[in-house]
C-alpha positions in Angstrom: -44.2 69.5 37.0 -43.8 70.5 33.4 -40.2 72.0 34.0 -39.3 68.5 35.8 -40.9 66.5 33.1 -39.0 68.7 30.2 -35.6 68.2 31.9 -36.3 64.7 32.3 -37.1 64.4 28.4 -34.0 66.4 27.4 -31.6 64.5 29.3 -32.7 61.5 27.8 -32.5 63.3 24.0 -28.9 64.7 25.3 -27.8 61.0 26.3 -29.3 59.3 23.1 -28.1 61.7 20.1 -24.3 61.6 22.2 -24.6 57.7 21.9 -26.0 57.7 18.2 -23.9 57.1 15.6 -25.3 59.9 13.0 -27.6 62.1 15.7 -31.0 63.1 13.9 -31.0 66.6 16.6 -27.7 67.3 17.2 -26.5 67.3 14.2 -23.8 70.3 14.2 -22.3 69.9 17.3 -23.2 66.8 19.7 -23.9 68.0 22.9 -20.8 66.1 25.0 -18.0 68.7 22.7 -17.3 71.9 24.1 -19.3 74.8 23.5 -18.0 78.1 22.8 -19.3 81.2 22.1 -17.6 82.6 19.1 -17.8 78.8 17.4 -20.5 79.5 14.6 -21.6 75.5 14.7 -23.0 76.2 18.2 -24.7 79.0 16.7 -26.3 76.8 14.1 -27.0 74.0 16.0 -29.0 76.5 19.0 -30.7 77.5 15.4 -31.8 74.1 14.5 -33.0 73.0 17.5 -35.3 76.5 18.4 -37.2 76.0 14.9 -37.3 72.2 15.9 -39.1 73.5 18.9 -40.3 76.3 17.5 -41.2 76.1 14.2 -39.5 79.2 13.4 -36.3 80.0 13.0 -34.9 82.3 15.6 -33.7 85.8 15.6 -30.3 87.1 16.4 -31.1 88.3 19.6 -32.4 84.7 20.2 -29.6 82.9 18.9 -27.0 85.2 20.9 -29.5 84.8 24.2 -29.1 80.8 23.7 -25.8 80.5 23.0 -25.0 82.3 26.2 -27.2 80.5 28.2 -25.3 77.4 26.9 -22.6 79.0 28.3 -23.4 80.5 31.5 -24.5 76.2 32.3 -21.5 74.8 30.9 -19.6 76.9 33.2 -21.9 75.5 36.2 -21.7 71.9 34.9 -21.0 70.6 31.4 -22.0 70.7 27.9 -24.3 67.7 28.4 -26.0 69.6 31.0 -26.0 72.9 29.3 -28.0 71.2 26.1 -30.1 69.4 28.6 -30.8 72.9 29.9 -31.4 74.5 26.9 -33.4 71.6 25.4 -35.7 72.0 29.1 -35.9 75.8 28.9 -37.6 75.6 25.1 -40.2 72.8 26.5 -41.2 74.3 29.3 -41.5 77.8 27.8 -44.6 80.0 27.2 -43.8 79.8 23.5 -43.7 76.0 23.3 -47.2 75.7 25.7 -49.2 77.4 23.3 -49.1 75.5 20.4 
């Protein structure tokens, strides 16, 4: 239920900050442009949103396991859906429960 319910809520943050005129998340990249690995906006933009989850920032290792989870969805779907994915996967994580 709680992966279902995070998915849900990140689809609806993914479809609002790409219809915002100055996003308040996505601020670096919005999630409808392409994402590449080797762009280092992505990288800062998978930064920002983990310490907005997180509170932390995020280490390297992190940031690199992310980004290529970003990728590994866009190639299945689309960038919406890879941020949507992202967004769900920090939600619904151990990490995020515990607060």
């Amino acid at each position: 239920a709680i992966r279902k319910m995070a998915f849900t809520v990140c689809g609806d943050l993914v479809a609002a900050e790409n219809a915002a005129a100055t996003p308040s998340i996505f601020t670096t990249v919005k999630p409808n442009a392409a994402i590449a690995a080797d762009d280092p906006n992505v990288s800062t933009q998978v930064s920002a949103l983990y310490q907005r989850f997180f509170l932390v920032a995020p280490s390297a290792a992190e940031v690199t396991d992310s980004v290529g989870l970003l990728i590994d969805l866009q190639t299945q779907t689309n960038s919406n859906q890879a941020w949507r994915g992202l967004c769900g996967a920090y939600l619904a994580s151990m990490r995020f429960l515990t607060y």
